[in-house]
N, CA and C atoms as an extended XYZ file, in Angstrom:
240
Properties=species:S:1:pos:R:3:atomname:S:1:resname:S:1:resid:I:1 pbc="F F F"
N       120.339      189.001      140.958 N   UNK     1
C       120.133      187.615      141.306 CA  UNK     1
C       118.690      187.186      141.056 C   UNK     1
N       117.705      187.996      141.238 N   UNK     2
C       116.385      187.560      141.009 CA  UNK     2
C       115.926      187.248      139.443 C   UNK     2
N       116.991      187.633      138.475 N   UNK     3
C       117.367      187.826      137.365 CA  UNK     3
C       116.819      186.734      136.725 C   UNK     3
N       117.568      186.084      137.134 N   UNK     4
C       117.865      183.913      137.020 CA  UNK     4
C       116.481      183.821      137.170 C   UNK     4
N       115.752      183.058      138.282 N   UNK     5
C       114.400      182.524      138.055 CA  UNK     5
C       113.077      183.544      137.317 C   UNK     5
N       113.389      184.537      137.116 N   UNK     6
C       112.713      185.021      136.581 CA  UNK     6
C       112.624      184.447      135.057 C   UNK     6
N       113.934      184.529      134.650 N   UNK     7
C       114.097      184.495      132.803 CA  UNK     7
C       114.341      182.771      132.843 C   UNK     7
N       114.452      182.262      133.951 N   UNK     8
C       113.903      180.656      133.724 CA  UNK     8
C       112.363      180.501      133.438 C   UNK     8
N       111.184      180.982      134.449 N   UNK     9
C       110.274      180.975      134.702 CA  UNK     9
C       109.676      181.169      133.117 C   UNK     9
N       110.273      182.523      132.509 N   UNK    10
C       109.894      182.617      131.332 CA  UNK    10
C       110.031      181.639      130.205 C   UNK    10
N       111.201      181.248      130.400 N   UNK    11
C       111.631      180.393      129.436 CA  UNK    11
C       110.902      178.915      129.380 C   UNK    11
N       110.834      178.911      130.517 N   UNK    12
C       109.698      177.098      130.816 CA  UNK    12
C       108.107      177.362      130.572 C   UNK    12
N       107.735      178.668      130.596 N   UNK    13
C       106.080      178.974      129.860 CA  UNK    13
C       106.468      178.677      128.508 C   UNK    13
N       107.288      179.875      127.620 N   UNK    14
C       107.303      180.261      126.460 CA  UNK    14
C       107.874      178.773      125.496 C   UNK    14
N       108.868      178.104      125.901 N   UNK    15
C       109.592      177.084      125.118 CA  UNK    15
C       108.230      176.168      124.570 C   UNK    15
N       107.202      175.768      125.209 N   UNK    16
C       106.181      174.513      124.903 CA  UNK    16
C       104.947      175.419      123.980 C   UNK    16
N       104.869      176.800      123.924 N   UNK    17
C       104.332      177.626      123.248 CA  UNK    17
C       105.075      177.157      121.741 C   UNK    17
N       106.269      177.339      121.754 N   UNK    18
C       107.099      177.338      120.291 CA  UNK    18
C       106.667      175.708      119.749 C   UNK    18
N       106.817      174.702      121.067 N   UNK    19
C       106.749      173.519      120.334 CA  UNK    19
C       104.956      173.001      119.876 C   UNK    19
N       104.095      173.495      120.411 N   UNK    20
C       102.894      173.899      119.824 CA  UNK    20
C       102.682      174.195      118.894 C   UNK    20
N       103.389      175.464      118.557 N   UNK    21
C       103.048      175.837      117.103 CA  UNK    21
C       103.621      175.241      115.778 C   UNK    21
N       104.798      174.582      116.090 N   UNK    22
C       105.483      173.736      115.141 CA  UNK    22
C       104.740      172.424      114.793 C   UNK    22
N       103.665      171.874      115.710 N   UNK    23
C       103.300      170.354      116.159 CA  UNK    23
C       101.827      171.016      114.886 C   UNK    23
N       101.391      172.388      115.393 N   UNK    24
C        99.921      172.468      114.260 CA  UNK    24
C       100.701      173.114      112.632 C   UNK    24
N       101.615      173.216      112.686 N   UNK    25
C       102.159      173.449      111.721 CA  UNK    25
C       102.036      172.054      110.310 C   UNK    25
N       101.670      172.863      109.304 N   UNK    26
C       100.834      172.120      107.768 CA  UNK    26
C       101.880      170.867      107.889 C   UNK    26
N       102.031      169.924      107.879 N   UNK    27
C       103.034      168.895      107.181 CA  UNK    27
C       102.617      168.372      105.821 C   UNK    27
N       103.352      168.239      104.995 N   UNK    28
C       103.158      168.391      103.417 CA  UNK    28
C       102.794      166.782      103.113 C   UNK    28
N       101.672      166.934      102.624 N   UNK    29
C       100.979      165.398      102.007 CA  UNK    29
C       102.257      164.423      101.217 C   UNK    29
N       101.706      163.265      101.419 N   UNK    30
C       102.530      162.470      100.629 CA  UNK    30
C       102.163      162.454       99.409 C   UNK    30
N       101.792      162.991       98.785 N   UNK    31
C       101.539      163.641       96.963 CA  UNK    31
C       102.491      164.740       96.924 C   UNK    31
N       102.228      165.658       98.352 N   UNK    32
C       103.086      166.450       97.791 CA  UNK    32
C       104.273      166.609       97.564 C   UNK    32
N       105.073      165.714       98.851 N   UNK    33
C       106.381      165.093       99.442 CA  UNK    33
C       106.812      164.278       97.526 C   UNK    33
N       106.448      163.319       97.156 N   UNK    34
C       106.509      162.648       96.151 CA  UNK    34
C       106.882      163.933       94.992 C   UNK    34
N       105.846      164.780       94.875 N   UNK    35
C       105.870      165.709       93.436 CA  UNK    35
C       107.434      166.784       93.713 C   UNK    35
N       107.632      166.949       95.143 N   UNK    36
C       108.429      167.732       94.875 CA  UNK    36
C       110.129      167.033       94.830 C   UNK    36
N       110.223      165.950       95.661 N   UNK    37
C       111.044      164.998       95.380 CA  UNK    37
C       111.307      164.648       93.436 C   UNK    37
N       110.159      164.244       92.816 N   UNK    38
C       110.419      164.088       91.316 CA  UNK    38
C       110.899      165.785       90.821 C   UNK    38
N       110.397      166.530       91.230 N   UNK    39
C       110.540      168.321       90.184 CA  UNK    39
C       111.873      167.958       90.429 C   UNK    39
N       112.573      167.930       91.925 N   UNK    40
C       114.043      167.918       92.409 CA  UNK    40
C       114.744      167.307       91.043 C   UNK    40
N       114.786      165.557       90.938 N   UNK    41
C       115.108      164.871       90.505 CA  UNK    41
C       115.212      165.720       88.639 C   UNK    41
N       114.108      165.986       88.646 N   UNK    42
C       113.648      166.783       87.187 CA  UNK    42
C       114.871      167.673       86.898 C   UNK    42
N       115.315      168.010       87.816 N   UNK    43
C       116.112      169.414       87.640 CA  UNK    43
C       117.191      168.933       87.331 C   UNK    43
N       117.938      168.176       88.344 N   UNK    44
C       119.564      167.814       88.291 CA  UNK    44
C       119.391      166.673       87.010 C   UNK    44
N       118.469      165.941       86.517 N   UNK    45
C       118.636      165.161       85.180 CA  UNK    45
C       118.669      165.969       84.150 C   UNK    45
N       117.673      167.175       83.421 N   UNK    46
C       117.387      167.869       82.814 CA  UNK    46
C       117.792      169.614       83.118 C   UNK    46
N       119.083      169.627       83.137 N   UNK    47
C       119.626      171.173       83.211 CA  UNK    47
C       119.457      172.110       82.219 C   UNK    47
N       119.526      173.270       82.458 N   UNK    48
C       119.766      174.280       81.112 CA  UNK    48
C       120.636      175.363       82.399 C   UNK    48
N       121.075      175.968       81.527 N   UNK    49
C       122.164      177.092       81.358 CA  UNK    49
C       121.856      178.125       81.085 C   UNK    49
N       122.466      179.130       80.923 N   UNK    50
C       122.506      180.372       80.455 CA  UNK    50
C       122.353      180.945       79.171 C   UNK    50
N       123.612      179.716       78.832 N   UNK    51
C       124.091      179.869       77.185 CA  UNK    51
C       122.797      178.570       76.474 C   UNK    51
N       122.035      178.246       77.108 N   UNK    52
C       121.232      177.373       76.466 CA  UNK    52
C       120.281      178.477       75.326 C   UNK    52
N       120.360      177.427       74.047 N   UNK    53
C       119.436      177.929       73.328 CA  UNK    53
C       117.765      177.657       73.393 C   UNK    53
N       117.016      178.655       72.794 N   UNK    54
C       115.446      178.809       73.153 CA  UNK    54
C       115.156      177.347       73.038 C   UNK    54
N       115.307      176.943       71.791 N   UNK    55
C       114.346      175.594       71.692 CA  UNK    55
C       114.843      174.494       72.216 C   UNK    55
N       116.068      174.508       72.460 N   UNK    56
C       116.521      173.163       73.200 CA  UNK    56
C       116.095      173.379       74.884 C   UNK    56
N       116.043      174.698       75.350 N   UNK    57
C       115.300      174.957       76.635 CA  UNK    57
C       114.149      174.539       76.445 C   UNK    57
N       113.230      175.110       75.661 N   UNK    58
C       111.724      174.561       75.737 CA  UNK    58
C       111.819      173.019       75.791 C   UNK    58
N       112.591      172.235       74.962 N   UNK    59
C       112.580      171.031       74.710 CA  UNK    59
C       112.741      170.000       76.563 C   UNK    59
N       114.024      170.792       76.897 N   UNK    60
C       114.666      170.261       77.898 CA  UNK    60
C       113.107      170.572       79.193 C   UNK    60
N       112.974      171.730       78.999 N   UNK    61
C       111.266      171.874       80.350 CA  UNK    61
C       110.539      170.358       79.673 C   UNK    61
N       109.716      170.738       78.451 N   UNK    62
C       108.867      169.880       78.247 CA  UNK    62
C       109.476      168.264       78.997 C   UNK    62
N       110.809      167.573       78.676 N   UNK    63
C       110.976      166.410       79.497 CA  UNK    63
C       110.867      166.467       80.737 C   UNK    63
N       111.001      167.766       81.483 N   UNK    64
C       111.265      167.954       82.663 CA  UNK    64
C       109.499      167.319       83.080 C   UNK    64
N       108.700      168.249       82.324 N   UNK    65
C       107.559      167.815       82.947 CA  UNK    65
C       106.978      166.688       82.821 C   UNK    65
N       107.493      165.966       81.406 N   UNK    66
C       107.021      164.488       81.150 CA  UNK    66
C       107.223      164.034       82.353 C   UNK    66
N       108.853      164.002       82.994 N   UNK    67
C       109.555      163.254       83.502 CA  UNK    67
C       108.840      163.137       84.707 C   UNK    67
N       108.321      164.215       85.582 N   UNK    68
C       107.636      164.718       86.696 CA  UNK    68
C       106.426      163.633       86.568 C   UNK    68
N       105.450      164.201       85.273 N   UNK    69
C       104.350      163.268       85.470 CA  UNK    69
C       104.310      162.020       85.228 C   UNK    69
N       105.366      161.343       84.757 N   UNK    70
C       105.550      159.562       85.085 CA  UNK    70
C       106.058      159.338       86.120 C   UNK    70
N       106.764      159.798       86.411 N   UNK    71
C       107.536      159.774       88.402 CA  UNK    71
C       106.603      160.024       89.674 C   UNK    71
N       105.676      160.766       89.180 N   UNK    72
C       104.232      160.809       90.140 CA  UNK    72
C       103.663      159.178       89.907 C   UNK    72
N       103.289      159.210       88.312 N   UNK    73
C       102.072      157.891       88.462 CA  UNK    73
C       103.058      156.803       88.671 C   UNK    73
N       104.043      156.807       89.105 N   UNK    74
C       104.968      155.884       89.389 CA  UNK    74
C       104.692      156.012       90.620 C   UNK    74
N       105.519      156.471       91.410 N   UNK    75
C       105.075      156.470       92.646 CA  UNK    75
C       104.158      156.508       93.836 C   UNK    75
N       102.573      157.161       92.321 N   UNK    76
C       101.550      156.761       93.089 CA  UNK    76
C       101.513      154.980       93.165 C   UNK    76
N       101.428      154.476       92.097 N   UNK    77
C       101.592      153.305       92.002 CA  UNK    77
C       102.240      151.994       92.495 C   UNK    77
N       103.286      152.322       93.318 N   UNK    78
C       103.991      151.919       94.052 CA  UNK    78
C       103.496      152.043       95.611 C   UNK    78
N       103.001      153.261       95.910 N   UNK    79
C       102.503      153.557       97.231 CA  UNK    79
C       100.856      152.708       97.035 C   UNK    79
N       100.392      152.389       96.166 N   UNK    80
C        98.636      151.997       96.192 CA  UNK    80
C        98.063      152.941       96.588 C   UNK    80
């Protein structure tokens, strides 16, 4: 029986410990939020495969990254 307030007691120190460390935890810049949102976008427009051949892969990255770096200065641009 003493069981109970004990592993409460613990639990009401330790729980605001966890939410502490989540609160100093990095949150990702809005450059970065933006760049990885466009790579996303990059991907599902511009696929390759398995059976993809070399140069149409290289071809298909290279848009990938065009695509990335106008979708940044886009969206910087939009944000001011």
């Amino acid at each position: 029986m003493r069981i109970f307030p004990l592993a409460a007691i613990v639990l009401a120190t330790l729980a605001p410990a966890g939410l502490r460390a989540q609160e100093q935890g990095r949150d990702p810049s809005a450059r970065e939020a933006l760049k990885a949102a466009c790579e996303r976008d990059a991907r599902l427009v511009y696929r390759t495969g398995s059976s993809t051949a070399e140069d149409v892969r290289q071809r298909l990255i290279e848009a990938r990254r065009a695509y990335v770096k106008d979708c940044i200065q886009k969206g910087a641009a939009v944000r001011g």
